[in-house]
PDB file with SEQRES, HELIX, SHEET and CRYST1 records, atoms N, CA, C and O in Angstrom:
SEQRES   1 A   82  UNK UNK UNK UNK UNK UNK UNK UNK UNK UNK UNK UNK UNK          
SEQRES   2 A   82  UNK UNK UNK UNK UNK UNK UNK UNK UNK UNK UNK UNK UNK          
SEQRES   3 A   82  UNK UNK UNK UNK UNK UNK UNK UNK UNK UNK UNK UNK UNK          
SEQRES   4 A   82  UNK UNK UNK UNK UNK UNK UNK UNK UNK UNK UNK UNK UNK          
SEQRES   5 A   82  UNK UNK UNK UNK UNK UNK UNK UNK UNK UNK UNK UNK UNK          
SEQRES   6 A   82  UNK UNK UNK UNK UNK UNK UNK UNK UNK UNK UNK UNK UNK          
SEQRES   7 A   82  UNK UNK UNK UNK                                              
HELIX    1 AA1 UNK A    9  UNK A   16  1                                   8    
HELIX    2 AA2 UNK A   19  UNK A   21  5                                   3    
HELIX    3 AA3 UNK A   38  UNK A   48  1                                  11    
HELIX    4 AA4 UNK A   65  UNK A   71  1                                   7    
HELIX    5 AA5 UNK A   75  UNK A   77  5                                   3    
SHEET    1 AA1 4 UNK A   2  UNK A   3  0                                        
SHEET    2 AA1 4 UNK A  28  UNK A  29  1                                        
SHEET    3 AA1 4 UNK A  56  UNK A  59  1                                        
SHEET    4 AA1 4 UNK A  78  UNK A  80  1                                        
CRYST1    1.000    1.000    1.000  90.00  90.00  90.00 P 1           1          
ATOM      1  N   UNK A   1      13.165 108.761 126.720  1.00  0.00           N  
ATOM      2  CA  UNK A   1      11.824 109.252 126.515  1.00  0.00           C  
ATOM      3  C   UNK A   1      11.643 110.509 127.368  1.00  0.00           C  
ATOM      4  O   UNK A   1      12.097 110.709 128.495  1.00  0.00           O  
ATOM      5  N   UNK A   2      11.116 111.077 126.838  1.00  0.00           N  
ATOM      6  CA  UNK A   2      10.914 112.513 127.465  1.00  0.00           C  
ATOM      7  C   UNK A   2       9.255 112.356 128.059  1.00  0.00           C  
ATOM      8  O   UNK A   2       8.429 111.564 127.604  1.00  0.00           O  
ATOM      9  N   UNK A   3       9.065 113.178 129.013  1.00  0.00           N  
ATOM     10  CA  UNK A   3       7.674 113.338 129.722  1.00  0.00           C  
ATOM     11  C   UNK A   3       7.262 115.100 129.476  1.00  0.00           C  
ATOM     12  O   UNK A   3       7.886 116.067 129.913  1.00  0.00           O  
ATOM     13  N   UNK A   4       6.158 115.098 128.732  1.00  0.00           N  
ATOM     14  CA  UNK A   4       5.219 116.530 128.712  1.00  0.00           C  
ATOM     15  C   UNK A   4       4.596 116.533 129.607  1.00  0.00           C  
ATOM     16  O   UNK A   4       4.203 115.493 130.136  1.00  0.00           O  
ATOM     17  N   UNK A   5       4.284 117.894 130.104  1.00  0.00           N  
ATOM     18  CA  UNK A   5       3.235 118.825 130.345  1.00  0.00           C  
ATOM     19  C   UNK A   5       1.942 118.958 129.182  1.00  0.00           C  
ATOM     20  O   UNK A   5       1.513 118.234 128.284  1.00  0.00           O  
ATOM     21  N   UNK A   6       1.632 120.148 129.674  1.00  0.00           N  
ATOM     22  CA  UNK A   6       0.546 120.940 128.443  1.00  0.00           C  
ATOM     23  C   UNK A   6       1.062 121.423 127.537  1.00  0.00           C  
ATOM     24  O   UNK A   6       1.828 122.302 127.933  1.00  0.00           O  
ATOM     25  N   UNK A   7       1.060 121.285 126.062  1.00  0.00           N  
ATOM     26  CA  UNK A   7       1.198 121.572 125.300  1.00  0.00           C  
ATOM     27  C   UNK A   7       0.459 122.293 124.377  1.00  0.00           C  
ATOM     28  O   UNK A   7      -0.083 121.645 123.482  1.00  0.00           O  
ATOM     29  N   UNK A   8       0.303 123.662 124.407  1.00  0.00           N  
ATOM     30  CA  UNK A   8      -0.603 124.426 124.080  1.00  0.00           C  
ATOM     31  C   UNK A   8       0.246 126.064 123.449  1.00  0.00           C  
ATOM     32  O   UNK A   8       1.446 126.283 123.288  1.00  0.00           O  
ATOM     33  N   UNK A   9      -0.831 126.882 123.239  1.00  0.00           N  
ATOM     34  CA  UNK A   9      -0.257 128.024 122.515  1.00  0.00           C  
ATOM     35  C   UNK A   9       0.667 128.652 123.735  1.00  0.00           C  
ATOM     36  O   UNK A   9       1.883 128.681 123.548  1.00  0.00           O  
ATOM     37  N   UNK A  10       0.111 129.173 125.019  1.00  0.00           N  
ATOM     38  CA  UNK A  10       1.136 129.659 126.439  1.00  0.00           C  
ATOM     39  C   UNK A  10       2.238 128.945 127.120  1.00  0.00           C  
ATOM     40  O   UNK A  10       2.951 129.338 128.044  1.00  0.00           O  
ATOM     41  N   UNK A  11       2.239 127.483 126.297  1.00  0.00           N  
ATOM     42  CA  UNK A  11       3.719 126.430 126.791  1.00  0.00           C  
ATOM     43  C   UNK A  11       4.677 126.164 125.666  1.00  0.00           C  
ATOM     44  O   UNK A  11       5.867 125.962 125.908  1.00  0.00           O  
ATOM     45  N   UNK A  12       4.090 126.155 124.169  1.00  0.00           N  
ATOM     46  CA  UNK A  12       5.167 125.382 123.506  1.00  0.00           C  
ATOM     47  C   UNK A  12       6.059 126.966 123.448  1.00  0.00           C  
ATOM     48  O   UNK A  12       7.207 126.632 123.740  1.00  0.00           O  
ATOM     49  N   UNK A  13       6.057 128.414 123.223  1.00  0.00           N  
ATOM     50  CA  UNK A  13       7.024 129.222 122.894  1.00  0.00           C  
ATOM     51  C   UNK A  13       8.441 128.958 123.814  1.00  0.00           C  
ATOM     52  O   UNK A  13       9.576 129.343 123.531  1.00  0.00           O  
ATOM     53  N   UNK A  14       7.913 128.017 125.247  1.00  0.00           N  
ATOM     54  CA  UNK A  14       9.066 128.198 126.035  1.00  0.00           C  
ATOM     55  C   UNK A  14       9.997 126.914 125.562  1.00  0.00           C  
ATOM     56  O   UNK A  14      11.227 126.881 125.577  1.00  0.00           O  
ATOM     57  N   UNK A  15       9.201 125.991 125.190  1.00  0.00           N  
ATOM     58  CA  UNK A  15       9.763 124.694 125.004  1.00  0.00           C  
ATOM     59  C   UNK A  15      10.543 124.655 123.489  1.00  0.00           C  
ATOM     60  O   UNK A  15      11.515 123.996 123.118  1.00  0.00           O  
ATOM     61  N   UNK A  16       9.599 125.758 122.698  1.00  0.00           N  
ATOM     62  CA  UNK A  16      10.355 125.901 121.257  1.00  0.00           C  
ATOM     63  C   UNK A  16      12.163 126.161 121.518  1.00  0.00           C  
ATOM     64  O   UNK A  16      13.066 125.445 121.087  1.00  0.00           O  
ATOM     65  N   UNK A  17      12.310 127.617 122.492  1.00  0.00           N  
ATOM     66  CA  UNK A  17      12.841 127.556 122.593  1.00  0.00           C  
ATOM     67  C   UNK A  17      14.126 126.749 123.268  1.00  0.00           C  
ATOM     68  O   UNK A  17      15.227 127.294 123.340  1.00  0.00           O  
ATOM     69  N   UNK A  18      13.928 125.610 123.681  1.00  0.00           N  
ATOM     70  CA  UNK A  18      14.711 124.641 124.513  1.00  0.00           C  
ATOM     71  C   UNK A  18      14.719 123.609 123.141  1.00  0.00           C  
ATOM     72  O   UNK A  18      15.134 122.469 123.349  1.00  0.00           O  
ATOM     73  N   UNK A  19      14.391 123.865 122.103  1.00  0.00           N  
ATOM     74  CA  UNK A  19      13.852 122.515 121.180  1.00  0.00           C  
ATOM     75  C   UNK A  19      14.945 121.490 120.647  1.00  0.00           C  
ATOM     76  O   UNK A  19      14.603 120.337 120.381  1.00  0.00           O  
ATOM     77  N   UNK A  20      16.296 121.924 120.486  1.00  0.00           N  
ATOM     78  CA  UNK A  20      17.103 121.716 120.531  1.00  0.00           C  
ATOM     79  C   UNK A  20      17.452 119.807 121.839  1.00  0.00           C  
ATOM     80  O   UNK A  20      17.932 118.751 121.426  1.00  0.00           O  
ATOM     81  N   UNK A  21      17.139 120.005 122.795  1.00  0.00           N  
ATOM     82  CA  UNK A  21      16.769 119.098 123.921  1.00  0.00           C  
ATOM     83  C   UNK A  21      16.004 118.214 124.016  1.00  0.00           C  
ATOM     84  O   UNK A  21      16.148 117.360 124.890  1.00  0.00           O  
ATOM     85  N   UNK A  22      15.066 118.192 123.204  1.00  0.00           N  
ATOM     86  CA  UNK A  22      14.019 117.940 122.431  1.00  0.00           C  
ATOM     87  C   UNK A  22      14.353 116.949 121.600  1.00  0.00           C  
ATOM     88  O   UNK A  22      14.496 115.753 121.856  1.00  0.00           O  
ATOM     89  N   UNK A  23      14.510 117.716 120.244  1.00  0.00           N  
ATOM     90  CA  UNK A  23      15.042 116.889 118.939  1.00  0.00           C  
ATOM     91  C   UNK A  23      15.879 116.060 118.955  1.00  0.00           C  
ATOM     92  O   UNK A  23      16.163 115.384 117.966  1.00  0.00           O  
ATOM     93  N   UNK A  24      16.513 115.939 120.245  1.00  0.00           N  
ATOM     94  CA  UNK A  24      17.330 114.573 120.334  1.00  0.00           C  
ATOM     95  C   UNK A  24      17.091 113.339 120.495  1.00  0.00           C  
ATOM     96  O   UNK A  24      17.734 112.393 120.041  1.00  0.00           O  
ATOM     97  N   UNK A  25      15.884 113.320 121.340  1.00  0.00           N  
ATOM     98  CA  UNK A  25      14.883 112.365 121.580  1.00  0.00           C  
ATOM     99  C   UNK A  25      13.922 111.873 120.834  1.00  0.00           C  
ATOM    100  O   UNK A  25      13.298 112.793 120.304  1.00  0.00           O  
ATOM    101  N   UNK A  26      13.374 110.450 120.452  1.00  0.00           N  
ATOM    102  CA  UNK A  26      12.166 109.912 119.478  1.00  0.00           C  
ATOM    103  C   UNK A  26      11.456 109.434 120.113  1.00  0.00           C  
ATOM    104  O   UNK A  26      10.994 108.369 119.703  1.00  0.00           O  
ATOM    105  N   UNK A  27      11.034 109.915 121.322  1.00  0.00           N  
ATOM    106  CA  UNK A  27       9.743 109.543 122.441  1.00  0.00           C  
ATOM    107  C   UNK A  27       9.372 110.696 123.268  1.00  0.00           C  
ATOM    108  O   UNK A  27      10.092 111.517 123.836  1.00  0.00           O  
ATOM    109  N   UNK A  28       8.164 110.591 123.218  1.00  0.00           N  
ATOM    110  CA  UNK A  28       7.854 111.636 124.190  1.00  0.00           C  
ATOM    111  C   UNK A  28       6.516 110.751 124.606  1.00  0.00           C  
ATOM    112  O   UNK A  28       5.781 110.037 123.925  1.00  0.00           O  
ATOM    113  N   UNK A  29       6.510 111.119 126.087  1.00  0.00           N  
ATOM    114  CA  UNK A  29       5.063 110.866 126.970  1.00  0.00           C  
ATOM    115  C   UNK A  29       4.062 111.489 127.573  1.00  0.00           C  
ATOM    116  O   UNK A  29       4.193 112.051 128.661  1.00  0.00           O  
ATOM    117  N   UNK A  30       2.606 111.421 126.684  1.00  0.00           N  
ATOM    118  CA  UNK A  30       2.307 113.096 127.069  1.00  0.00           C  
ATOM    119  C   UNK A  30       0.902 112.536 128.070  1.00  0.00           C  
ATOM    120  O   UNK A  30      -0.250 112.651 127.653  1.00  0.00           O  
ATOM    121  N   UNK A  31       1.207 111.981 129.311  1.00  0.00           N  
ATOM    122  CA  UNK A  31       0.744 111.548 130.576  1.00  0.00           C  
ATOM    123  C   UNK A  31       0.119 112.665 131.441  1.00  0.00           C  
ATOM    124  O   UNK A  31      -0.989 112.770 131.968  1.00  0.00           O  
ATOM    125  N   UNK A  32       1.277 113.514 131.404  1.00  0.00           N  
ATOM    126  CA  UNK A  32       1.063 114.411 132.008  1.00  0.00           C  
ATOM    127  C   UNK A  32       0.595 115.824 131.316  1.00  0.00           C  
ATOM    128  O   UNK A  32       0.705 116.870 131.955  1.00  0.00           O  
ATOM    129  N   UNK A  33       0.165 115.812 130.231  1.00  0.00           N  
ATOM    130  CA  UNK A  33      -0.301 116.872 129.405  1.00  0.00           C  
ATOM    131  C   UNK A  33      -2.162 116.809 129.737  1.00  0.00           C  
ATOM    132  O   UNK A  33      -2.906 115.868 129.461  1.00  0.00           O  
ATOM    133  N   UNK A  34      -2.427 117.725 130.198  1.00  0.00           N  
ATOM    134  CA  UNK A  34      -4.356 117.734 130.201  1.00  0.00           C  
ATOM    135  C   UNK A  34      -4.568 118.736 129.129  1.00  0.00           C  
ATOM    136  O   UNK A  34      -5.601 118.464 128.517  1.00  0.00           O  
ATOM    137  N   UNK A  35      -4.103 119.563 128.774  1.00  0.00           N  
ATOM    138  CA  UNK A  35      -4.337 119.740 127.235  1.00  0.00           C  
ATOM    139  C   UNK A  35      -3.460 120.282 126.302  1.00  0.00           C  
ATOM    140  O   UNK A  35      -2.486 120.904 126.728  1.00  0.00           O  
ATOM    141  N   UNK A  36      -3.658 120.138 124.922  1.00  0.00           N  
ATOM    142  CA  UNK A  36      -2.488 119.785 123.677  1.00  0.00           C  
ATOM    143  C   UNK A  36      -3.632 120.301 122.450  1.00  0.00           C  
ATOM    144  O   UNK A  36      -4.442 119.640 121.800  1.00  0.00           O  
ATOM    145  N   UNK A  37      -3.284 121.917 122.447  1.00  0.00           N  
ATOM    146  CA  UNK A  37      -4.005 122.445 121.137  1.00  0.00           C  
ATOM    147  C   UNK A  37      -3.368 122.352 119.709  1.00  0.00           C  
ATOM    148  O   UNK A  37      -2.672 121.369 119.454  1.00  0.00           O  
ATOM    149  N   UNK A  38      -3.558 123.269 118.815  1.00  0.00           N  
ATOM    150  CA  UNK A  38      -2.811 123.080 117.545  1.00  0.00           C  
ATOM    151  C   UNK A  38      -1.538 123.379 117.639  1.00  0.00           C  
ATOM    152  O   UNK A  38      -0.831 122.828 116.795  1.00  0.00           O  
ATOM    153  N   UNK A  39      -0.896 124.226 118.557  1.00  0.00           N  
ATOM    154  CA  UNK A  39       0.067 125.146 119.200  1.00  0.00           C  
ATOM    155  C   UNK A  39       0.846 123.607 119.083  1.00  0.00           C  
ATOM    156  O   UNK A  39       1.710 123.383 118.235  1.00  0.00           O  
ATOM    157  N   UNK A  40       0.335 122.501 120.188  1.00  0.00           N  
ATOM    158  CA  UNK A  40       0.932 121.898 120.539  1.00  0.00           C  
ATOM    159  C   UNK A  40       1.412 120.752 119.423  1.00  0.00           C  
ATOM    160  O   UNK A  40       2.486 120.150 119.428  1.00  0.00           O  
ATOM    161  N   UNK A  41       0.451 120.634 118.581  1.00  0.00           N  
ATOM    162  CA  UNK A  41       0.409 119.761 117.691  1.00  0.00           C  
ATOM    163  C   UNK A  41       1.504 119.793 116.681  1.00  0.00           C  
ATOM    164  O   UNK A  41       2.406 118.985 116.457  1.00  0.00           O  
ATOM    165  N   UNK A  42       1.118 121.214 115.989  1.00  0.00           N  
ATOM    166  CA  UNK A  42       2.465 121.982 116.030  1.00  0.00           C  
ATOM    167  C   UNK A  42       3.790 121.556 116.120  1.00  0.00           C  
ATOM    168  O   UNK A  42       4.555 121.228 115.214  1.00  0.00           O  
ATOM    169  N   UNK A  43       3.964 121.602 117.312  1.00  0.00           N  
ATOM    170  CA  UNK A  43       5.596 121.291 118.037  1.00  0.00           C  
ATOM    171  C   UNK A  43       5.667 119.923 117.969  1.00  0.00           C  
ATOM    172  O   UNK A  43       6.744 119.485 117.565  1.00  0.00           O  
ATOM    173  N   UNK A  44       4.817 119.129 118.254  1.00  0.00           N  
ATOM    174  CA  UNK A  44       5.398 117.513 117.821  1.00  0.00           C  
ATOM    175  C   UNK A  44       5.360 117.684 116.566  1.00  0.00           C  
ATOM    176  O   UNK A  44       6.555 117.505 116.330  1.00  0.00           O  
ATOM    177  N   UNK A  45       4.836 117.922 115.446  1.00  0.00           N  
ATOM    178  CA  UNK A  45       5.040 118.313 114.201  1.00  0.00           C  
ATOM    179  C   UNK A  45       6.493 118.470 113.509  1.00  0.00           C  
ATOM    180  O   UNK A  45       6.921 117.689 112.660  1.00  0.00           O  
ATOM    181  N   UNK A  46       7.310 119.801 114.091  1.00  0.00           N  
ATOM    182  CA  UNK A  46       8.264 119.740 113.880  1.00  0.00           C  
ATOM    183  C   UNK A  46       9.273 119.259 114.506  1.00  0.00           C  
ATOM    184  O   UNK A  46      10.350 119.295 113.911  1.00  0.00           O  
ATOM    185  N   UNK A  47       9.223 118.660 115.910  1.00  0.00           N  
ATOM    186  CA  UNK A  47       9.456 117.821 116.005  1.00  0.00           C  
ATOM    187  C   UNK A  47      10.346 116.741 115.614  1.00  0.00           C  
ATOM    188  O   UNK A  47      11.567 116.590 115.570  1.00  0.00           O  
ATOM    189  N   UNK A  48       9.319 116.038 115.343  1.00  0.00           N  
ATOM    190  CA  UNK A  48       8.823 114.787 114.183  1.00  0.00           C  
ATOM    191  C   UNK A  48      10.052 115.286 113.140  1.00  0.00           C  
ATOM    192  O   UNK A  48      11.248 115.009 113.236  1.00  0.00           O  
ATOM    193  N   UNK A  49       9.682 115.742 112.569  1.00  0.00           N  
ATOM    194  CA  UNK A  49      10.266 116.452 110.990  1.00  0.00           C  
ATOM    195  C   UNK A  49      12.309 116.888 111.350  1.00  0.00           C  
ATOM    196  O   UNK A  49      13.154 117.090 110.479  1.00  0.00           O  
ATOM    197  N   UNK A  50      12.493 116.900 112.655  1.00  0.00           N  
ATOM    198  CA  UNK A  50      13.429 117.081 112.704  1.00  0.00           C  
ATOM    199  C   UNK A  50      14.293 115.446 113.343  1.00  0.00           C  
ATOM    200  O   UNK A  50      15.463 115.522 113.718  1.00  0.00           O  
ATOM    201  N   UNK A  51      13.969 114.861 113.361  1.00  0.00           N  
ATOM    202  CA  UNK A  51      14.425 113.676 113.101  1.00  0.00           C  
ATOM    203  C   UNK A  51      14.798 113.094 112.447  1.00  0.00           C  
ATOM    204  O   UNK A  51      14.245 113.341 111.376  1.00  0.00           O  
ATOM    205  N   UNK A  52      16.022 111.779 112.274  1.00  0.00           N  
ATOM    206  CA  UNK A  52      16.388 111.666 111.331  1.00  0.00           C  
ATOM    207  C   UNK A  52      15.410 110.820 110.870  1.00  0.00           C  
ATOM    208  O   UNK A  52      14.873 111.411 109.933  1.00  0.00           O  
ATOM    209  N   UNK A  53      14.852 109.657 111.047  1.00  0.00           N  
ATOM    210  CA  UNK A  53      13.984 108.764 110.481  1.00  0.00           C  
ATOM    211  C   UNK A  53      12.248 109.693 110.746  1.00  0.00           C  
ATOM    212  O   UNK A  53      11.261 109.088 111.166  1.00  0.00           O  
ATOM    213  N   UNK A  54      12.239 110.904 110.460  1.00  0.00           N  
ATOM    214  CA  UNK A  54      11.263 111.615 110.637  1.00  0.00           C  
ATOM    215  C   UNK A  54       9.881 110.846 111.199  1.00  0.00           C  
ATOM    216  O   UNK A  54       8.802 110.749 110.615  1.00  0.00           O  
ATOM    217  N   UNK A  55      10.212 110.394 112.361  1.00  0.00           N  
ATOM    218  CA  UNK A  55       8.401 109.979 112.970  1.00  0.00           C  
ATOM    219  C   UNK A  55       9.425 109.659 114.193  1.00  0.00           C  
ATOM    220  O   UNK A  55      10.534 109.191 114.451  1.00  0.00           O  
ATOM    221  N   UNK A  56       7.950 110.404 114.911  1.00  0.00           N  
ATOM    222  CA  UNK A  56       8.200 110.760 116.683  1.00  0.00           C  
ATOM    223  C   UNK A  56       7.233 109.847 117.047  1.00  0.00           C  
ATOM    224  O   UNK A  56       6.190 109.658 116.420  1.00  0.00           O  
ATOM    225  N   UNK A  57       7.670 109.111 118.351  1.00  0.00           N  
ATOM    226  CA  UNK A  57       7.064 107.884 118.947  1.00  0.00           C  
ATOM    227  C   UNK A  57       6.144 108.778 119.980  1.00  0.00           C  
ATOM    228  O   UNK A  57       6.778 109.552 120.698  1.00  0.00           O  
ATOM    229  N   UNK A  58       4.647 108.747 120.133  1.00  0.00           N  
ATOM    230  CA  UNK A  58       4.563 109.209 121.015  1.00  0.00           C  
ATOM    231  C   UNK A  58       3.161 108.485 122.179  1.00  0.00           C  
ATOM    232  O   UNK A  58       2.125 108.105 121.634  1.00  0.00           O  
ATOM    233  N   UNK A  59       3.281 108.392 123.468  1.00  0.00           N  
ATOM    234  CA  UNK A  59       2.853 107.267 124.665  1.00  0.00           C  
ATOM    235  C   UNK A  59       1.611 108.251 125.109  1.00  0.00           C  
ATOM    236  O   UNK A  59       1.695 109.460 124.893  1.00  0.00           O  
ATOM    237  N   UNK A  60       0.384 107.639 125.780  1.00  0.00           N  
ATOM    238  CA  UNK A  60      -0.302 108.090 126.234  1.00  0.00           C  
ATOM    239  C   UNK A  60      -1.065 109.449 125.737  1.00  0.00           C  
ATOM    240  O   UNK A  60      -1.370 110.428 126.418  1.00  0.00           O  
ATOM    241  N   UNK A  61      -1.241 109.255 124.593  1.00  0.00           N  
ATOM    242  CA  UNK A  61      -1.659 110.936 124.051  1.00  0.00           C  
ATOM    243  C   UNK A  61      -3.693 111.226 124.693  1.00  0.00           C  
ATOM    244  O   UNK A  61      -4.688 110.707 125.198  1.00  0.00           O  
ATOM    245  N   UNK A  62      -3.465 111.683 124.481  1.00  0.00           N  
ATOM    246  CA  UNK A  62      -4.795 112.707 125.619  1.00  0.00           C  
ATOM    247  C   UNK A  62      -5.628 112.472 123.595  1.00  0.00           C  
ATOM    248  O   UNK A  62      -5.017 112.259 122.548  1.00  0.00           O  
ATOM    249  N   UNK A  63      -6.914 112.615 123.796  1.00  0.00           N  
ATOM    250  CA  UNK A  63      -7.427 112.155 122.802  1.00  0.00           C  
ATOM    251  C   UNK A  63      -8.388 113.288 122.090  1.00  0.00           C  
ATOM    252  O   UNK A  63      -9.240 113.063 121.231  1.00  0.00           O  
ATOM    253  N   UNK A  64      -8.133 114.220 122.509  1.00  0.00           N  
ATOM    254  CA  UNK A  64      -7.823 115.703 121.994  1.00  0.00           C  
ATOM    255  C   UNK A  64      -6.924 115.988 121.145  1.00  0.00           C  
ATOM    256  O   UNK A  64      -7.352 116.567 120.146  1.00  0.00           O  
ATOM    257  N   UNK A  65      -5.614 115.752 121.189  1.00  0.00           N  
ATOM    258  CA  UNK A  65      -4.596 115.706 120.360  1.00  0.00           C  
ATOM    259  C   UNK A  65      -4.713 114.430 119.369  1.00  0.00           C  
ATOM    260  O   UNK A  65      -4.355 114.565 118.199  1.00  0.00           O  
ATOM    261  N   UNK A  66      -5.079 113.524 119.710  1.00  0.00           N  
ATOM    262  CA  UNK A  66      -5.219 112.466 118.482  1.00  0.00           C  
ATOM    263  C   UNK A  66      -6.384 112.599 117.804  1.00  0.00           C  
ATOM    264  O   UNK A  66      -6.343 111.840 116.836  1.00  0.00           O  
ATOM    265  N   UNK A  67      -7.478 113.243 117.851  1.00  0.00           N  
ATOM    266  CA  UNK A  67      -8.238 114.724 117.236  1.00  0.00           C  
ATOM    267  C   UNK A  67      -7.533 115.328 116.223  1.00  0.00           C  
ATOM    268  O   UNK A  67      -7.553 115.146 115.006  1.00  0.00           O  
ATOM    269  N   UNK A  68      -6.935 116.043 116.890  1.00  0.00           N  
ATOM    270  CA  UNK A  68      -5.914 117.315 116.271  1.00  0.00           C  
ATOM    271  C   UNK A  68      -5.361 116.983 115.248  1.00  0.00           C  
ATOM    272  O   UNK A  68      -5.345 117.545 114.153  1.00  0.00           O  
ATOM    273  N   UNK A  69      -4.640 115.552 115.764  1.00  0.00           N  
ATOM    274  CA  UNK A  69      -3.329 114.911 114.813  1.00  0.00           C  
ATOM    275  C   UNK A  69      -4.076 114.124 112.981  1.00  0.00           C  
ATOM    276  O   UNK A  69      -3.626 114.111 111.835  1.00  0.00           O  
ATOM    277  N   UNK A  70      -5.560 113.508 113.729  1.00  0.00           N  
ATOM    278  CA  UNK A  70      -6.301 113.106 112.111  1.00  0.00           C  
ATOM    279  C   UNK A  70      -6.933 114.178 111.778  1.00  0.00           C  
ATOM    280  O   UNK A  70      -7.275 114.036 110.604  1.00  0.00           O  
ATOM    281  N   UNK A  71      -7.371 115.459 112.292  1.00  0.00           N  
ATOM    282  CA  UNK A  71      -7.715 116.564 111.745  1.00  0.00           C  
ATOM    283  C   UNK A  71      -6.666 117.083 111.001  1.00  0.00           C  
ATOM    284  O   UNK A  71      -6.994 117.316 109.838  1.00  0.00           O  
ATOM    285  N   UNK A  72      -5.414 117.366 111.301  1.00  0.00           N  
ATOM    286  CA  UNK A  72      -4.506 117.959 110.551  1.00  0.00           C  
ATOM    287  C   UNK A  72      -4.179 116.713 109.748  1.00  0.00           C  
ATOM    288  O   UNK A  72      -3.034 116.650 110.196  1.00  0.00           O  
ATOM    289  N   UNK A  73      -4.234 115.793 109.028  1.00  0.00           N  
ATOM    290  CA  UNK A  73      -3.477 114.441 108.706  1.00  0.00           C  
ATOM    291  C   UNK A  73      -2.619 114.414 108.760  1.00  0.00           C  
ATOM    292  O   UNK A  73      -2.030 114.393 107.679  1.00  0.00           O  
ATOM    293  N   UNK A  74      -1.739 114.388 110.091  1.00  0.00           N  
ATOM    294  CA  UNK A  74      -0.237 113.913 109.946  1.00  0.00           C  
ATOM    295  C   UNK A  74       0.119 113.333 110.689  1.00  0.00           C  
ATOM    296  O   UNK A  74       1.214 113.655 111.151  1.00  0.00           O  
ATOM    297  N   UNK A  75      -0.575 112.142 111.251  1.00  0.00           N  
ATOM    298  CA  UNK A  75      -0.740 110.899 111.594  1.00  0.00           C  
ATOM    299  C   UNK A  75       0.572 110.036 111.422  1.00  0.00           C  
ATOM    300  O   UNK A  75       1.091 109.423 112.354  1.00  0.00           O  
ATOM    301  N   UNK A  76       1.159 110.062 109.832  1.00  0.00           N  
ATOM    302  CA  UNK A  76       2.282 109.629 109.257  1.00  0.00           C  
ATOM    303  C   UNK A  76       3.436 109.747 109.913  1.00  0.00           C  
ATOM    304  O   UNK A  76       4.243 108.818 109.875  1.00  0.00           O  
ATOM    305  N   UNK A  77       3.759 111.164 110.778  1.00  0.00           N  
ATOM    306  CA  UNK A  77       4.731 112.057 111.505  1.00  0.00           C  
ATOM    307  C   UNK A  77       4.472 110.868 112.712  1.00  0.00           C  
ATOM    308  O   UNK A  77       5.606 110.876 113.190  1.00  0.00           O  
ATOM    309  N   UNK A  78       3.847 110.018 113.386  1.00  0.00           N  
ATOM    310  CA  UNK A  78       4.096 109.375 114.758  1.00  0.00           C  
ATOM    311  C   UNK A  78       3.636 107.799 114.836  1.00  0.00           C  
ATOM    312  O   UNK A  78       2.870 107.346 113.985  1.00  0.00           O  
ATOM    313  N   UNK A  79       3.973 107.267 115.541  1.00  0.00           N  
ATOM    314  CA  UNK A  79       4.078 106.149 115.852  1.00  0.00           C  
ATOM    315  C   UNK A  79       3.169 106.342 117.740  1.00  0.00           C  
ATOM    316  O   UNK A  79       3.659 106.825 118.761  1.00  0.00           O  
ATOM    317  N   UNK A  80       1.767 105.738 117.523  1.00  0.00           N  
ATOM    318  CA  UNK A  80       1.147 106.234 118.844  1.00  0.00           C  
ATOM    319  C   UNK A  80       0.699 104.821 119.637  1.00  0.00           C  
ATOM    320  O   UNK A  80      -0.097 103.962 119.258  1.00  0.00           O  
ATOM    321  N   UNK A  81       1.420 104.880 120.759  1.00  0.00           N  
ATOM    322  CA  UNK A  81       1.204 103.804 121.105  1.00  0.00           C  
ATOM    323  C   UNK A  81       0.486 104.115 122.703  1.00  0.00           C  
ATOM    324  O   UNK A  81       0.403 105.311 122.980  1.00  0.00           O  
ATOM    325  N   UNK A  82       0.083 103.344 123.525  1.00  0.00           N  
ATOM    326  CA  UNK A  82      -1.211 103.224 124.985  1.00  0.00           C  
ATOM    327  C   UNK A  82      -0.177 103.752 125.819  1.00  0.00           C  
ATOM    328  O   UNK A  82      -0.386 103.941 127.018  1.00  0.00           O  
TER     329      UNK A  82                                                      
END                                                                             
């Protein structure tokens, strides 16, 4: 399981690029994220999509992003658990 930061438009370009590090993993914990815009939403997005069983597990989401995630409907893309 991987642990986030902020995930936003000024963090994911750095993390895009590392994404690779990323996509290996089907958990992420976003504990430590205080905020997660579309930017961020985004990147678990593809993510998600780059998996083989395409849906990213993801722990503790900030409830801004689970906002984001039924605003955009792609809810389908994760598995969200406390």
């Amino acid at each position: 399981m991987l642990y986030l930061n902020d995930l936003n438009f000024e963090t994911v370009p750095a993390l895009y690029k590392d994404r690779a590090s990323y996509y290996s993993d089907s958990e992420a914990d976003l504990s430590g994220a205080s905020t997660v815009d579309s930017a961020g939403v985004a990147f678990l997005v593809m993510w998600a999509k780059n998996l083989p069983q395409r849906r990213l597990t993801l722990k503790n989401v900030p409830d801004k992003a689970l906002a984001l995630i039924r605003t955009f409907k792609v809810g389908e893309l994760f598995n969200i658990e406390e």
